[in-house]
DRENDO-1510 file (C-alpha; in Angstrom, 1 decimal, always signed):
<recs>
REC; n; res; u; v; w
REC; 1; UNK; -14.1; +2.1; -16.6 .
REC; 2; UNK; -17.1; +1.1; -14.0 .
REC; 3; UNK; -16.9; +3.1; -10.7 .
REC; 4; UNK; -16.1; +0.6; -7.8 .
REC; 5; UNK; -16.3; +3.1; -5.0 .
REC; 6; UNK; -17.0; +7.0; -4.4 .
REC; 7; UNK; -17.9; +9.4; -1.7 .
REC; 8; UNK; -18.8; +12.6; -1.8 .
REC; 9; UNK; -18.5; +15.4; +0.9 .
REC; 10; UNK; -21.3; +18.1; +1.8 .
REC; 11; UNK; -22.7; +17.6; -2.0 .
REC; 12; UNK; -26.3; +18.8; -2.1 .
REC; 13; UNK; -26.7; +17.2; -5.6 .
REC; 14; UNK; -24.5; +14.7; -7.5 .
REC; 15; UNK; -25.0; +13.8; -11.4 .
REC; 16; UNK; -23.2; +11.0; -13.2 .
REC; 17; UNK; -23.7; +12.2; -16.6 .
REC; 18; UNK; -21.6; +9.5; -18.3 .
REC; 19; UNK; -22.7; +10.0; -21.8 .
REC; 20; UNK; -20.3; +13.0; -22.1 .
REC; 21; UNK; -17.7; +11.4; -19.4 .
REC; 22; UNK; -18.7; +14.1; -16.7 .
REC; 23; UNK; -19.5; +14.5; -12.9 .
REC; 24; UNK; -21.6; +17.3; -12.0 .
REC; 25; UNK; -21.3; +18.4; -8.2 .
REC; 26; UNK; -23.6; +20.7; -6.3 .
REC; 27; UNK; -22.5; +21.8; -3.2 .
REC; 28; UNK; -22.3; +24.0; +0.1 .
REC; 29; UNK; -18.9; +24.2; +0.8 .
REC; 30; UNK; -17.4; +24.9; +4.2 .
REC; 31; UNK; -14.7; +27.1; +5.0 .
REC; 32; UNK; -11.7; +25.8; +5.4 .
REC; 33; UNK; -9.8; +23.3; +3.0 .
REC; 34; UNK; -11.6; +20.0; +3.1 .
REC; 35; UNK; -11.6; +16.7; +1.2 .
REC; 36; UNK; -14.8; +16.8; -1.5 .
REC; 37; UNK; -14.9; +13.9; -3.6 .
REC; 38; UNK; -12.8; +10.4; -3.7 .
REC; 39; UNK; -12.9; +7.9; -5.8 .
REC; 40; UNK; -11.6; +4.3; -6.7 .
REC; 41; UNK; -11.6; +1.9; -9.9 .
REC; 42; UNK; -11.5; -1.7; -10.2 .
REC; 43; UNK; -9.1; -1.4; -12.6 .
REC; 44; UNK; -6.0; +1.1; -13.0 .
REC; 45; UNK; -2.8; -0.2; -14.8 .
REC; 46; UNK; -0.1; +0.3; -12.1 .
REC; 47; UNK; +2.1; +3.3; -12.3 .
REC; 48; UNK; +4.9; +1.2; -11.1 .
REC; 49; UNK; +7.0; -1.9; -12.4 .
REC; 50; UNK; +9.0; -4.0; -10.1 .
REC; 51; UNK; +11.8; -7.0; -10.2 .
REC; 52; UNK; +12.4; -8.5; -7.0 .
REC; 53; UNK; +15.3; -10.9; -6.5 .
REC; 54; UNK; +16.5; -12.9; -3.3 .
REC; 55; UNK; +19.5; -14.8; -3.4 .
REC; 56; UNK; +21.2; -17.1; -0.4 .
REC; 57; UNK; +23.9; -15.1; +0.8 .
REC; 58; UNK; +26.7; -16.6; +3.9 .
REC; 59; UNK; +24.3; -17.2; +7.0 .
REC; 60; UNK; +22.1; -14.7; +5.1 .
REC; 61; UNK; +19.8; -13.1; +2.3 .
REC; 62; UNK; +20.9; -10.6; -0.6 .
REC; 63; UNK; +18.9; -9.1; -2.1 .
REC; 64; UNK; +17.8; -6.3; -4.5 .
REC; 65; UNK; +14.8; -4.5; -6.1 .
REC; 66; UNK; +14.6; -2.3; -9.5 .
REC; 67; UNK; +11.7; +0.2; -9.5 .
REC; 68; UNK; +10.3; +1.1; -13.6 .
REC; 69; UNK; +8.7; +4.1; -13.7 .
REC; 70; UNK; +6.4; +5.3; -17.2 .
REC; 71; UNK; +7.7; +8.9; -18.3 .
REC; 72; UNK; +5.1; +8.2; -20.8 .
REC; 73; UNK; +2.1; +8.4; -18.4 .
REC; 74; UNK; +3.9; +11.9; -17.0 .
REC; 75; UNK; +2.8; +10.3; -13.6 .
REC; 76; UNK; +4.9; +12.1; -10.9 .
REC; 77; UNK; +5.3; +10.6; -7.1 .
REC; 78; UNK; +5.2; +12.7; -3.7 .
REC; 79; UNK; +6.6; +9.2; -2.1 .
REC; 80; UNK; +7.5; +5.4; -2.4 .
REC; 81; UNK; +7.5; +3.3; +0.5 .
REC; 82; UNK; +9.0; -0.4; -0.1 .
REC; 83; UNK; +8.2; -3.1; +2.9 .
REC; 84; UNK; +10.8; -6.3; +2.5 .
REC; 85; UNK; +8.7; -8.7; +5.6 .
REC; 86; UNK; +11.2; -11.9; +6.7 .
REC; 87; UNK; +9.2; -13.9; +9.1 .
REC; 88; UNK; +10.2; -17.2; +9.9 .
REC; 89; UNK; +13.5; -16.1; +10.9 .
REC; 90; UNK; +15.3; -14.9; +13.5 .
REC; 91; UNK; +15.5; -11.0; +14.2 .
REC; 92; UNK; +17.2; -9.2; +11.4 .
REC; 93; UNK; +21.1; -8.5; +13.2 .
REC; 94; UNK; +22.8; -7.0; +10.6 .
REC; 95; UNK; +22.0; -4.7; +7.5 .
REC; 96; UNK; +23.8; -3.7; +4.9 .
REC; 97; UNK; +22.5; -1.8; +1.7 .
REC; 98; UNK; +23.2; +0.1; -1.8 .
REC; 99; UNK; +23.1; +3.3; -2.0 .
REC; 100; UNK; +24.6; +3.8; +1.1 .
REC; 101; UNK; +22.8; +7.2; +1.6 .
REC; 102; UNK; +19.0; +5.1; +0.8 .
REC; 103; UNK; +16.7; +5.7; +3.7 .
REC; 104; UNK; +16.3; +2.6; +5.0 .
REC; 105; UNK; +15.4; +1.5; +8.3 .
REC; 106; UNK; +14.0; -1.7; +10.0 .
REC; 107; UNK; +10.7; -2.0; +12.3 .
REC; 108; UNK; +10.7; -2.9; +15.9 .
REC; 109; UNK; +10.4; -6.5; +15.8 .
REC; 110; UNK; +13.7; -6.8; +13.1 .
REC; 111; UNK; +11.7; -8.5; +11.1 .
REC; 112; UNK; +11.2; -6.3; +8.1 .
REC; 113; UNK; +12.9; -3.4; +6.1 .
REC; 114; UNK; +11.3; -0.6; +4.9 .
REC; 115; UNK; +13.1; +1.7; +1.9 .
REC; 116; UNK; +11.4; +5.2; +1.6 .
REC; 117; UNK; +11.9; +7.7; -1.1 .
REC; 118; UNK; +10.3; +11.3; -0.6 .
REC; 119; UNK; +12.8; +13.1; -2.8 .
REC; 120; UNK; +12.7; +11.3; -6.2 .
REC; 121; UNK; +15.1; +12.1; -8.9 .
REC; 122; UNK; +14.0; +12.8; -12.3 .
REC; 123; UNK; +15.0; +9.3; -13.6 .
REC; 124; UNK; +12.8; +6.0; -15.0 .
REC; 125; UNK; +14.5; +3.8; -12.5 .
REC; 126; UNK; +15.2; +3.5; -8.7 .
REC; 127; UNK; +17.1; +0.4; -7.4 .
REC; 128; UNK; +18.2; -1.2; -4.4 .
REC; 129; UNK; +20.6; -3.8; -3.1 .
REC; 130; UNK; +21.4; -5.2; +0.4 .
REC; 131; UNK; +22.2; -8.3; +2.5 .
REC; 132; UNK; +20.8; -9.4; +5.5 .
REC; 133; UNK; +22.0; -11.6; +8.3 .
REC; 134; UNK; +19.4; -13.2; +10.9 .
REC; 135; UNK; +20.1; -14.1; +14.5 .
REC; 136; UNK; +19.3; -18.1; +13.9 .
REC; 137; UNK; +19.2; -18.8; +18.1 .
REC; 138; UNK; +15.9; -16.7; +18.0 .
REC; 139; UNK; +13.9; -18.1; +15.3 .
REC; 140; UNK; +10.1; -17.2; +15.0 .
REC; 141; UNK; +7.9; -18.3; +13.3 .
REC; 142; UNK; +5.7; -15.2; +13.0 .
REC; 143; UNK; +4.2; -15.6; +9.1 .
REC; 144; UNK; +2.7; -18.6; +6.4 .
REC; 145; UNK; +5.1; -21.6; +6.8 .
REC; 146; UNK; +6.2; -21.3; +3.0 .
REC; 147; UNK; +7.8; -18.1; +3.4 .
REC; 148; UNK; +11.5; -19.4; +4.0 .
REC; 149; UNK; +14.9; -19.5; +3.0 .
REC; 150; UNK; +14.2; -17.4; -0.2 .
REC; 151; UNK; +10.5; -16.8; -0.7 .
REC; 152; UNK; +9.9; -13.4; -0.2 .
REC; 153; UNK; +8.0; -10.6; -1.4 .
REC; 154; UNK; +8.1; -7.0; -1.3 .
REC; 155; UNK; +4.9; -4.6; -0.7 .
REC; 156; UNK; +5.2; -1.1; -2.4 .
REC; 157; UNK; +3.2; +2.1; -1.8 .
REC; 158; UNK; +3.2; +5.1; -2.8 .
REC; 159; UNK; +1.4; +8.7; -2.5 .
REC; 160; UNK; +1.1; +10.9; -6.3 .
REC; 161; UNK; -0.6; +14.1; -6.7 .
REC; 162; UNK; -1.2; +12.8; -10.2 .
REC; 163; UNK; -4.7; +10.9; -11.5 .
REC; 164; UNK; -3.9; +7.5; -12.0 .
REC; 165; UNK; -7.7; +7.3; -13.8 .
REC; 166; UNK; -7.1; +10.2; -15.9 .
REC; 167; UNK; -9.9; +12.1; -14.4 .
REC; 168; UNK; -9.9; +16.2; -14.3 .
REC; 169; UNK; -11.3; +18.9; -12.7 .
REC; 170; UNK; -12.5; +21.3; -15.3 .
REC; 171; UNK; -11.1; +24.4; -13.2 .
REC; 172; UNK; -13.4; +26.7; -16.0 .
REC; 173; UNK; -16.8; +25.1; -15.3 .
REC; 174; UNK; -17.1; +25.7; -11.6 .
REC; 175; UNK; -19.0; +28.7; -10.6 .
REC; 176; UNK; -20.8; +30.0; -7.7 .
REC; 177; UNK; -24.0; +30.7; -6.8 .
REC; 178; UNK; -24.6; +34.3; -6.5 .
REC; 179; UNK; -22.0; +35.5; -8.1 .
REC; 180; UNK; -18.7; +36.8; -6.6 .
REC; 181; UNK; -14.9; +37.0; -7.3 .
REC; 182; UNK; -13.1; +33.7; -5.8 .
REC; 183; UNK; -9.8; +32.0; -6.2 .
REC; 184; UNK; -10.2; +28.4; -6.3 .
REC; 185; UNK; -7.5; +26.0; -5.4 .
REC; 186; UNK; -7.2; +22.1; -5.5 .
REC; 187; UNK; -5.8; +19.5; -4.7 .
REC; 188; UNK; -5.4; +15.7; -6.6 .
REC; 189; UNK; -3.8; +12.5; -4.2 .
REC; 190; UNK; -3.6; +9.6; -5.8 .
REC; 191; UNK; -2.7; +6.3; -3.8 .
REC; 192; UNK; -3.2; +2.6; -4.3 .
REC; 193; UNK; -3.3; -0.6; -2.6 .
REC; 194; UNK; +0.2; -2.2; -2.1 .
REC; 195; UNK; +1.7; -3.8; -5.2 .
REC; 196; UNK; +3.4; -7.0; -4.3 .
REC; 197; UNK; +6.1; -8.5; -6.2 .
REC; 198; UNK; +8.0; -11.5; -5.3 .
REC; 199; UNK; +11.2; -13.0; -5.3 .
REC; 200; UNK; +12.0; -14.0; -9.3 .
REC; 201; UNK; +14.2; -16.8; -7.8 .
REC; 202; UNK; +11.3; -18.1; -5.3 .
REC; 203; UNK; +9.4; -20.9; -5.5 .
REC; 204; UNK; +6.1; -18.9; -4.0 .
REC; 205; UNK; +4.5; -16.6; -5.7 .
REC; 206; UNK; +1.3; -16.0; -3.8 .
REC; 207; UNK; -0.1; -16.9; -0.6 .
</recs>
C-alpha cells in the first residue's frame, strides 16, 4: 500500500525502509504523553458494512439501518456515530425508534438524527429502526434538491484502537539512548472518513 499522508512529531530522523516493511524513528521525546506519528492510506477496506433502507411511512419516513461488522479482521470499536441528514423537509416533530434504549438524539435545527454506540456488545451486527414525522408548514429547503421524499443517506463514523492498515509497533525494538530502565506505553486510534450508504430503495445514490 502507497503512503498517502504521514506526520511525524519531534522525530530527529525518519527512515522508510520498505524493503523489509519497516519505519525507523529517531527521536527526542518530551515528557508527557504526546501524539508521535500518524498516518493515512489511500486505500483501507472498510471495517464496517452497512444496508440502509427508507420507506414512505403516514405523513412520514421509516426507516432502518443494519451495521456488519468482520470478527474475522478482530477489529474492535471504542465508538460508532450514525448521522441520518433530512433536508428538504420540515423540522423533524416526532421520533420514534428500535431499541427503545438506542442513544439517539436529533441536532438543533431537527433536521438530522444521530445514533451513537460507545458500549458495543460482542456481536457481528447492530441495527436500527425508526419513523419520522416532519412538520410540512415549515418546509426548508436546506440541502441538494434531489434529496426528497426517500433519497437519503446515512454518514457513519467511528473511533478503534485497532490498525485498520495492519501496521505495528515492534514494542522489542525500541531502545534508548544511554541506556536506562523505562516502561513504555502506547497508544493506536484508528478513525476514517465517514462511510456513506444510501437508501437501497432511493433513486440517488450519490450527489
Amino acid at each position: 500500500k502507497q503512503w498517502y499522508q504521514r506526520r511525524v512529531r519531534g522525530c530527529d530522523k525518519f527512515l522508510d525502509t520498505s524493503k523489509n516493511n519497516e519505519l525507523q524513528l529517531f527521536l527526542t521525546p518530551g515528557y508527557d504523553n504526546t501524539e508521535l506519528f500518524r498516518y493515512t492510506f489511500e486505500q483501507v477496506d472498510p471495517p464496517i458494512m452497512a444496508d440502509y433502507s427508507v420507506t414512505r411511512d403516514h405523513l412520514g419516513l421509516a426507516f432502518s439501518i443494519e451495521l456488519q461488522f468482520f470478527p474475522e479482521k478482530k477489529i474492535t470499536f471504542e465508538c460508532i456515530e450514525v448521522v441520518f441528514p433530512f433536508p428538504n423537509r420540515g423540522p423533524i416533530n416526532s421520533l420514534k425508534f428500535d431499541p427503545p434504549n438506542s442513544d439517539v438524539v436529533m441536532n438543533k435545527k431537527k433536521n438530522q438524527i444521530i445514533w451513537r454506540r460507545t458500549k458495543l456488545p460482542n456481536t457481528d451486527k447492530l441495527s436500527l429502526t425508526a419513523s419520522v414525522k416532519f412538520d410540512r408548514k415549515q418546509v426548508q429547503l436546506d440541502g441538494h434538491p434531489q434529496l426528497r421524499d426517500v433519497n437519503a443517506y446515512a454518514d457513519i463514523t467511528f473511533k478503534s484502537p485497532s490498525s485498520l492498515s495492519k501496521m505495528r509497533l515492534d514494542k522489542n525494538s525500541v531502545t534508548v539512548f544511554p541506556g536506562t530502565k523505562f516502561k513504555l506505553n502506547h497508544e493506536v486510534i484508528s478513525s476514517g472518513q465517514s462511510i456513506r450508504v444510501w437508501n437501497t430503495h432511493g433513486e440517488v445514490f450519490d450527489q
